[in-house]
N, C-alpha and C positions, 0 to 999 in steps of 0.2 A: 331817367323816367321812360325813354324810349324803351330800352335795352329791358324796363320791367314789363314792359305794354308784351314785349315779344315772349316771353317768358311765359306771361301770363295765358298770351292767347295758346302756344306751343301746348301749356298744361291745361287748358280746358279742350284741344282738341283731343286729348289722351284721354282726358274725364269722362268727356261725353262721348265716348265709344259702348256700344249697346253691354259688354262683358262688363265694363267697370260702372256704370250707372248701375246692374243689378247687383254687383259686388258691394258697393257702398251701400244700397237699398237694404239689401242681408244684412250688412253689419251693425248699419243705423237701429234695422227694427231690434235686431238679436239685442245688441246692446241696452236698447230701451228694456226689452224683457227681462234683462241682466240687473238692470239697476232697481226694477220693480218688485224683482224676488230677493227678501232679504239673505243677506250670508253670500250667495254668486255674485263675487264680485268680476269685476271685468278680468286680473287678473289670472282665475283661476279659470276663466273661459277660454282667456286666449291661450295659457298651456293649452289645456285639454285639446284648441283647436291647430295647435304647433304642428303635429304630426299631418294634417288634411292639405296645406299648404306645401306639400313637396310635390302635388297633381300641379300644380298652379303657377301662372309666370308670375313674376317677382311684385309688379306695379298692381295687377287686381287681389293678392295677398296682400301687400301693404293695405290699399284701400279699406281693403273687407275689417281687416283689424283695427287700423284707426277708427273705421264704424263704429266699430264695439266700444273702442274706447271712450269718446266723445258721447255715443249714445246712453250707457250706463252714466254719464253727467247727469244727462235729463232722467234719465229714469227713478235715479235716484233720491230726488226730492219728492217725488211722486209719495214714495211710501211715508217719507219723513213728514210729510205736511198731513198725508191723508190719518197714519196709527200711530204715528210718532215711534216707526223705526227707519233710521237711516239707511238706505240701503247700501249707502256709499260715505267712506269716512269724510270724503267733503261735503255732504248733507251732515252733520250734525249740526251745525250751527243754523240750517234753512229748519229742522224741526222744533225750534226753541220756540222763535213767534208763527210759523205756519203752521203747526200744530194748534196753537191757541188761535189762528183763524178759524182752522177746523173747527174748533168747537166752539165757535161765534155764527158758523154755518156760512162762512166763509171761502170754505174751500175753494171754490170756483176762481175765484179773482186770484187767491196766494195760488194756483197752479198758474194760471195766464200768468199772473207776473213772473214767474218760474221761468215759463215756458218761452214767455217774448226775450228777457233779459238774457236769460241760456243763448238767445237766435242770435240777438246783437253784440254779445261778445262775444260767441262763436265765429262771427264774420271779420269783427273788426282782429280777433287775434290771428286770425288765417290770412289778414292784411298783413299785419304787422308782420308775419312770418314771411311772407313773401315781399317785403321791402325792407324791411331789417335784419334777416337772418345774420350775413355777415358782422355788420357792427356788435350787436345785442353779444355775439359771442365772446366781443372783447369784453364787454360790463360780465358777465359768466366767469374770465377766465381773473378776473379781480378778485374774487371770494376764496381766501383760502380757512384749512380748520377753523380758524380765529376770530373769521369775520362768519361763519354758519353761528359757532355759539353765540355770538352776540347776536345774531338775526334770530335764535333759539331765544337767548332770555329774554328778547325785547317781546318776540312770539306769546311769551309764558304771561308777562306782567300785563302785556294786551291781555289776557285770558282773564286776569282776575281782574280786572278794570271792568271788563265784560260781563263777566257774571252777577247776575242781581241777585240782591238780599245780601247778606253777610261777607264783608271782606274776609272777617279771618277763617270763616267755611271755606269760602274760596279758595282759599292760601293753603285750608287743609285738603281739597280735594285736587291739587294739584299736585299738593308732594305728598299724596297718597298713591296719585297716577305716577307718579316718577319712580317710588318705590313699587310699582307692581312692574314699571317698565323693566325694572333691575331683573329683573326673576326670565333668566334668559343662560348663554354662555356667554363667557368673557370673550370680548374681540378680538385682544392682543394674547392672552393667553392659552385662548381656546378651553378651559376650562366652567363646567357647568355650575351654578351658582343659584343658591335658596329655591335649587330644585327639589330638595328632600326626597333623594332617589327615584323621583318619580320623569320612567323618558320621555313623556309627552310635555311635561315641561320644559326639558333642555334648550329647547327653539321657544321658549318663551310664552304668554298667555297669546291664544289670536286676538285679535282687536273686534273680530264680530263678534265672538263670544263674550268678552265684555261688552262692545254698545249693544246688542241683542240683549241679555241679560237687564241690562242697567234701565235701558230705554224701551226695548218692547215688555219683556214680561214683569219688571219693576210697576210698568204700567198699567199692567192688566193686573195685577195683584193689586196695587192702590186702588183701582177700581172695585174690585170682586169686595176691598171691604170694607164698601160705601154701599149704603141701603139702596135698594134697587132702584128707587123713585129719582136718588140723587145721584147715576150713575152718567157716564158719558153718553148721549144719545145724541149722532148727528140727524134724525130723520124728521124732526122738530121743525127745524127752519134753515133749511138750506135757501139760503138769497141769491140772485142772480151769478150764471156761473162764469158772466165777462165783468173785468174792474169797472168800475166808473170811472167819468170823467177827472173826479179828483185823486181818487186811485193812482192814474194814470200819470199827475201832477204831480204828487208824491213819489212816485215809483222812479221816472226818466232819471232824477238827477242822484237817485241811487245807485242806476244802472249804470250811469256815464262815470260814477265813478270807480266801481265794482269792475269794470271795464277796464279801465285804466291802472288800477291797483293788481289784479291778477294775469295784466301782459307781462307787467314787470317780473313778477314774484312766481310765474310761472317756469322763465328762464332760469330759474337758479334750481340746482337741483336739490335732492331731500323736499318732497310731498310739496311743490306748486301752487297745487291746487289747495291742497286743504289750509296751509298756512294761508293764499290766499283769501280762501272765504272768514277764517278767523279774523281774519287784519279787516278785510272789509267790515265787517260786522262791529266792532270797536270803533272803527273810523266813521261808520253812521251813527253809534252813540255821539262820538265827540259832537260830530255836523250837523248834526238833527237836533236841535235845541228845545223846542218845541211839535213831538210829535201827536198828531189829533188822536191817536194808540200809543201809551207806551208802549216801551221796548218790552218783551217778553210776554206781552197779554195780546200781542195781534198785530202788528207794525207793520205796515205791509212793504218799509224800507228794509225790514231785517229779512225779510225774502229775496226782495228783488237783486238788494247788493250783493249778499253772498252766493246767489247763485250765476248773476254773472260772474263775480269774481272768480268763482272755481271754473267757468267753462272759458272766462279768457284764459286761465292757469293753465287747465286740458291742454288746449290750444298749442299753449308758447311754448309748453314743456316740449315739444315734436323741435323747437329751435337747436337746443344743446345736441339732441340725439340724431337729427339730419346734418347738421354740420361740425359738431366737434365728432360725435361717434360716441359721446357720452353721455347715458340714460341717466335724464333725472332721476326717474322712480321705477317700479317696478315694472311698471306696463310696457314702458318704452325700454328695458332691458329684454322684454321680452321680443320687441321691434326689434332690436337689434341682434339678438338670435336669428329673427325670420330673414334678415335680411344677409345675416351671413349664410344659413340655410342654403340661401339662394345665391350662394355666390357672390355678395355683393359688399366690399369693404365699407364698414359704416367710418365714417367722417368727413372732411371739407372735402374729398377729392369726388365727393357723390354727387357734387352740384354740377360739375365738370364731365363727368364718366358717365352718369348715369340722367341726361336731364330730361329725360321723358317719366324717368321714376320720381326725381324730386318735383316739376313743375307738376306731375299728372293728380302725385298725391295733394299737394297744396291746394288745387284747384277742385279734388272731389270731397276736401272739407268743406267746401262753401255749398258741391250741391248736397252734400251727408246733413248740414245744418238746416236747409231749406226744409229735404223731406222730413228731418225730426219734428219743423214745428208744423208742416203741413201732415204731419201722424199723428202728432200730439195733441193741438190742437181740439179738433174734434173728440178725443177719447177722453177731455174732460169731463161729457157726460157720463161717461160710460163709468171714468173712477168714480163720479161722487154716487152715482147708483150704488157700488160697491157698501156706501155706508147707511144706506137704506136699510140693508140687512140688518135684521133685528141682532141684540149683541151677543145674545145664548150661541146664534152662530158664529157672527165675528170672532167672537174669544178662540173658541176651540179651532178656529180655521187660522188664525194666525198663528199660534202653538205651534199648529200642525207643519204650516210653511217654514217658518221660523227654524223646527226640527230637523226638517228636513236640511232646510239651507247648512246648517250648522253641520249636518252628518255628513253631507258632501266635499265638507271644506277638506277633511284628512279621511274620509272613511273612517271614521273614527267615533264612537258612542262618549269619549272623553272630554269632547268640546259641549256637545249636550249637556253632561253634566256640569259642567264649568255656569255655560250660559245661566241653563237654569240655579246655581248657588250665587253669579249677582244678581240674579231675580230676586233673591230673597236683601240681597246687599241694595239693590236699587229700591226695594220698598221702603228701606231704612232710613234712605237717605230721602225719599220723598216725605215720610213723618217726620225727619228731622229738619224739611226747608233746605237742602241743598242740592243745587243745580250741578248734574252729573257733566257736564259739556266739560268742565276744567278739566275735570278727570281725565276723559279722554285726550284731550291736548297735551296735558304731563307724559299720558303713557305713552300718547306715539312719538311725544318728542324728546323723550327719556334717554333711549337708546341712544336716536342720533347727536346729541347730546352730549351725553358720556364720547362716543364716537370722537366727534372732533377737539374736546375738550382734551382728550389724552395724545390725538394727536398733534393740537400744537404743542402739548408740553413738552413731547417727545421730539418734535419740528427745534424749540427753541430751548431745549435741555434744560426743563422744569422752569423755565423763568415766566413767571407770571405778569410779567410786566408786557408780554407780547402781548396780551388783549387792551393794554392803551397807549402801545407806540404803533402799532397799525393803525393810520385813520380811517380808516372807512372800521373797522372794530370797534375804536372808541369812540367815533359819530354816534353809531347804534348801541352802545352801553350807555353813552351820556342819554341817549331818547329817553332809554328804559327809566334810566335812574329819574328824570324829568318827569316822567309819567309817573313814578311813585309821588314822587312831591308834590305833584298837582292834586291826585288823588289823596294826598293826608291832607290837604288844606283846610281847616274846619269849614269854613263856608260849602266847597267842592262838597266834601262830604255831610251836611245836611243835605246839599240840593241832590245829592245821590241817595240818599236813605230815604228823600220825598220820592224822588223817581221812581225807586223801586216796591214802594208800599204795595204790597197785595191790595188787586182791587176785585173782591170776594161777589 
């Protein structure tokens, strides 16, 4: 304890040096602005910002970029709750019920819950990194191919558990997401597959192109063809923009567990965060027995939890990549570029060689989480003004954003068009009554998927029996299989088909 006391003070006296307080400041705000504008995601910032970082010593680079990182958390439910587009693949699940806040005139409270749950797992995960880094790496170095896909299908069966209205929608829009995930190159063969010669497929569909598509302009077209009278209009009745007192009673023990569910699941690498917020969001279905909102009409526990759970996720995922030297995801592979950049070998030997780097950064996460919610905070007014705007402008300004985000991602006119043809697949499936969210969970977890599934085959020479002689594998396949049978129980499934009734 002592030995963490000294640690801790050593990295808040690096933090709090005048360069790296505004180095965090930049990255915090940038990030915020990152996660606001759809399509720029945090990765494709911190490339771009790769190159500006060779001016720079190693520890206010780090800083600046973890900013971004952690800050596009928050930024990204922003859009998700306000027009129901994700700005960040771990906001899909916060735009399901904060979206139907929105247009309960709700807004205010689903961002505060956002925005406090964001603050407190962001602290408590920046705890946890800094008292568990070492152990936590051992529970990391437990998960090999075999126990990912079982943590993938348990992922999956969560998803359709989760999704309201129709199981076997469900079940269809996830192994529709699986088969779009397919539409990529083979991993072990290198070989391009149901690209139909076309090379902007060969790296596969992006993922903003579909959830943009699916979920922004799916939903401005649902709109555009509903009579005018009966169209989405926030400026009606916007209600207070702090939660209430019960609000606040609902919300904590979402948070505290959204909290605790994304330290863990942050550390294992393949997407932390967003498996987190999915797994949260299921697990307040399960918890939540009687909520005063159902699930997907406004719950203000299906905000709070999954949005802590992806910023504890943010968080822990910095654990593998500061001490093993292995990126969980994409962000933190790019950390580990900057910090070889910089001369600086990433793994266990960083805590030892480098401890003004590792304690500096751990300690400017907690003040980068402070200034998000003391940024964010107040510019709840300023988002919900945003929806005051009559909708003749909304429409064509989000397109417009939207466009752009999307042109930026490759310089590329191909992803535009992509976007806009599941606009037209997202209108389909809004007349049809199915909830795009699986979708998206199949397709990002398609890939990885395939991934491990081939490699333990190829680990334990085709024998399929390796996913139930590893226990920690068949722990997590026996959950899945559990979780089916609960879910077919006729009883279970009345009280799920009352649950989810359209309430019109």
């Amino acid at each position: 304890m002592n030995e963490l006391m000294n640690n801790l003070a050593l990295g808040f006296s690096v933090a709090f040096s005048l360069q790296n307080v505004a180095y965090a400041f930049g990255g915090a705000v940038l990030g915020t602005l990152i996660g606001v504008l759809p399509g720029l995601g945090p990765v494709a910032t911190i490339a771009m910002l790769l190159p500006s970082i060779y001016a720079l010593d190693a520890t206010p680079a780090l800083i600046m970029l973890a900013g971004i990182y952690y800050g596009a958390q928050y930024g990204g439910s922003t859009t998700a709750i306000l027009i129901n587009v994700p700005g960040e693949s771990s906001s899909v699940v916060t735009a399901i019920d904060g979206y139907a806040m929105a247009r309960k005139g709700r807004a205010g409270p689903a961002l505060a819950a956002a925005g406090l749950g964001s603050f407190f797992a962001g602290c408590v995960g920046t705890l946890i990194i800094a008292a568990f880094a070492p152990p936590l790496t051992e529970v990391a170095f437990k998960f090999g191919p075999a126990e990912y896909f079982s943590l993938m299908v348990l992922g999956l069966i969560g998803a359709v558990v989760l999704a309201s209205g129709s199981l076997i929608k469900a079940i269809a829009m996830i192994i529709l997401g699986l088969l779009l995930g397919q539409i990529n190159t083979d991993v072990i063969s290198g070989v391009p597959r149901y690209s139909f010669d076309i090379p902007e497929l060969t790296d596969g569909i992006g993922f903003v192109a579909i959830a943009m598509g699916v979920f922004g302009f799916g939903e401005i077209i649902s709109n555009l063809g509903r009579p005018a009278e009966n169209r989405e209009v926030f400026t009606k009745d916007v209600k207070g923009l702090w939660p209430t007192k019960k609000d606040f009673q609902e919300a904590w023990p979402a948070v505290l567990r959204g909290t605790a569910l994304g330290s863990v699941l942050g550390i294992l690498p393949g997407g932390g965060a967003l498996l987190s917020s999915f797994a949260s969001y299921t697990l307040e279905k399960k918890i939540v027995k009687n909520p005063s909102v159902p699930f997907g009409q406004g719950a203000i526990q299906g905000v709070a939890g999954p949005e802590s759970a992806n910023n504890a996720g943010a968080q822990t995922s910095f654990i593998p990549m500061l001490t093993l030297g292995i990126p969980p995801n994409a962000v933190m592979a790019l950390m580990v570029g900057a910090m070889t950049i910089k001369g600086i070998q990433p793994g266990p030997q960083v805590m030892t060689s480098n401890p003004d780097l590792f304690w500096g950064l751990i300690a400017s996460m907690w003040i980068g989480n402070a200034m998000l919610i003391i940024l964010n905070l107040p510019l709840i007014g300023i988002w919900i003004k945003l929806l005051t705007v009559p909708y003749r402008f909304l429409f064509p300004a989000i397109v417009v954003f939207c466009g752009i985000g999307l042109y930026t991602l490759n310089n590329n006119n191909f992803d535009v068009f992509m976007a806009a043809g599941f606009g037209v697949v997202g209108y389909f499936f809004y007349k049809l009554g199915c909830e795009p969210a699986p979708l998206l969970l199949g397709f990002i977890l398609g890939p990885m998927m395939e991934e491990n599934l081939r490699r333990a085959l190829l680990l334990s020479r085709g024998d399929w029996g390796t996913f139930f002689t590893r226990p920690l594998s068949a722990g997590l396949l026996i959950a899945a299989f559990l979780m089916i049978v609960v879910v077919m129980l006729p009883t279970i499934r009345k009280k799920r088909e009352v649950a989810f009734q359209e309430v019109d």
